[in-house]
C-alpha positions, 0 to 999 in steps of 0.5 A: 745808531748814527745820525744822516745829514738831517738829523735822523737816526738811522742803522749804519748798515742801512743802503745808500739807496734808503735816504736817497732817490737817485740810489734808488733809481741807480740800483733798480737799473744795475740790478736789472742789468745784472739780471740781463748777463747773470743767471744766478741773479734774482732778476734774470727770470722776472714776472711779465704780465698782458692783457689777455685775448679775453681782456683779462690778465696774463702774468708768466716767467720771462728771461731777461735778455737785455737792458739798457739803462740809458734808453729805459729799455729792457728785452726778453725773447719768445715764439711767435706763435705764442698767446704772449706775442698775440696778446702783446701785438694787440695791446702793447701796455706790459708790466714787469716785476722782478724780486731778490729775496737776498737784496729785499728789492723788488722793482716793477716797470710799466710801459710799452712793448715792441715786437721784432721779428724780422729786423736788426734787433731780432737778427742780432739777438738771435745770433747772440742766443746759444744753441740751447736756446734756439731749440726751444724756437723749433718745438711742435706743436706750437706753445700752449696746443693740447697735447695728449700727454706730457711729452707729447711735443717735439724738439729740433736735433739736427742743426737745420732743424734748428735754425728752422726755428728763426722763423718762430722767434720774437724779441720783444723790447720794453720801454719804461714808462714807469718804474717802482722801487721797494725795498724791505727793511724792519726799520721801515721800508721804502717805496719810490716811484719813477715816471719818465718822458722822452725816451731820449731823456734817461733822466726821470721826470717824476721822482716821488716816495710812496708810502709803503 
């Protein structure tokens, strides 16, 4: 055990992130980041939830695409004919939630989603996704229509087909209206919360801890 800079007895292992607010917000962010360029990171698939057509909650996997601490947005992609893109056109409040079991970190962020479609922002998002990811765009029928057994959809082969699906395809970007940080420790856990203003200003305008 060793002493930090108030006197309290702490781990040596513990994180910078366990005494100090600014740690955390710094390593939501580059976790989230990481998220968005790295497929093994925990925090590439996170929990996105809505508001349901029927006013009642929707929670579902998402693909971290995009993250940009600076501006506090973040970007995932779907179909627009998806309940996710109606719901989100209709009510724009999001939550997302994304965990590392390894890291003991768990991150949410609330704030407001924006559909793209047929602008710059979806254009180049896109022209960035693989070819894999662009076949997903062209099934039919439509996301979430009964079928009449498991394989009863179809996907693009041929590249026109392919491309096709541009038309069904949607960037959604969130901006942070608040963060929440929780890290898991057996000495204690800690739990910290973020709220932020201007979306100019990266800086948050309220930094408080929470009981765990």
């Amino acid at each position: 055990m060793a002493n930090d800079t108030t006197g309290r007895l702490f781990e040596a292992s513990e994180p910078a992130h366990y005494h100090d607010l600014p740690a955390c917000l710094d390593t939501a962010w580059r976790m989230l980041a990481e998220g968005a360029t790295d497929r093994r990171s925990a925090f590439h698939a996170p929990m996105a939830s809505s508001v349901g057509l029927d006013g009642r909650p929707r929670v579902r996997v998402v693909i971290l695409r995009g993250c940009d601490p600076a501006s506090r947005r973040l970007r995932f992609h779907t179909d627009r004919r998806s309940d996710k893109f109606a719901e989100l056109a209709r009510h724009p409040a999001i939550a997302l939630t994304a965990y590392d079991a390894a890291a003991k970190i768990q991150v949410r962020i609330e704030g407001e989603a924006s559909l793209h479609t047929d602008d710059a922002v979806a254009d180049d998002a896109w022209d960035a996704s693989r070819r894999f990811s662009r076949i997903c765009y062209g099934v039919e029928p439509a996301p979430g229509v009964a079928i009449a057994d498991g394989g009863g959809f179809r996907l693009p082969e041929a590249d026109d087909e392919i491309n096709a699906g541009r038309a069904h395809f949607a960037a959604v970007v969130i901006e942070a209206r608040t963060l929440e940080f929780l890290y898991l420790a057996s000495a204690g856990h800690r739990r910290a919360r973020f709220s932020f203003g201007d979306p100019a200003e990266a800086m948050p305008i309220e930094a408080t801890w929470l009981a765990p």
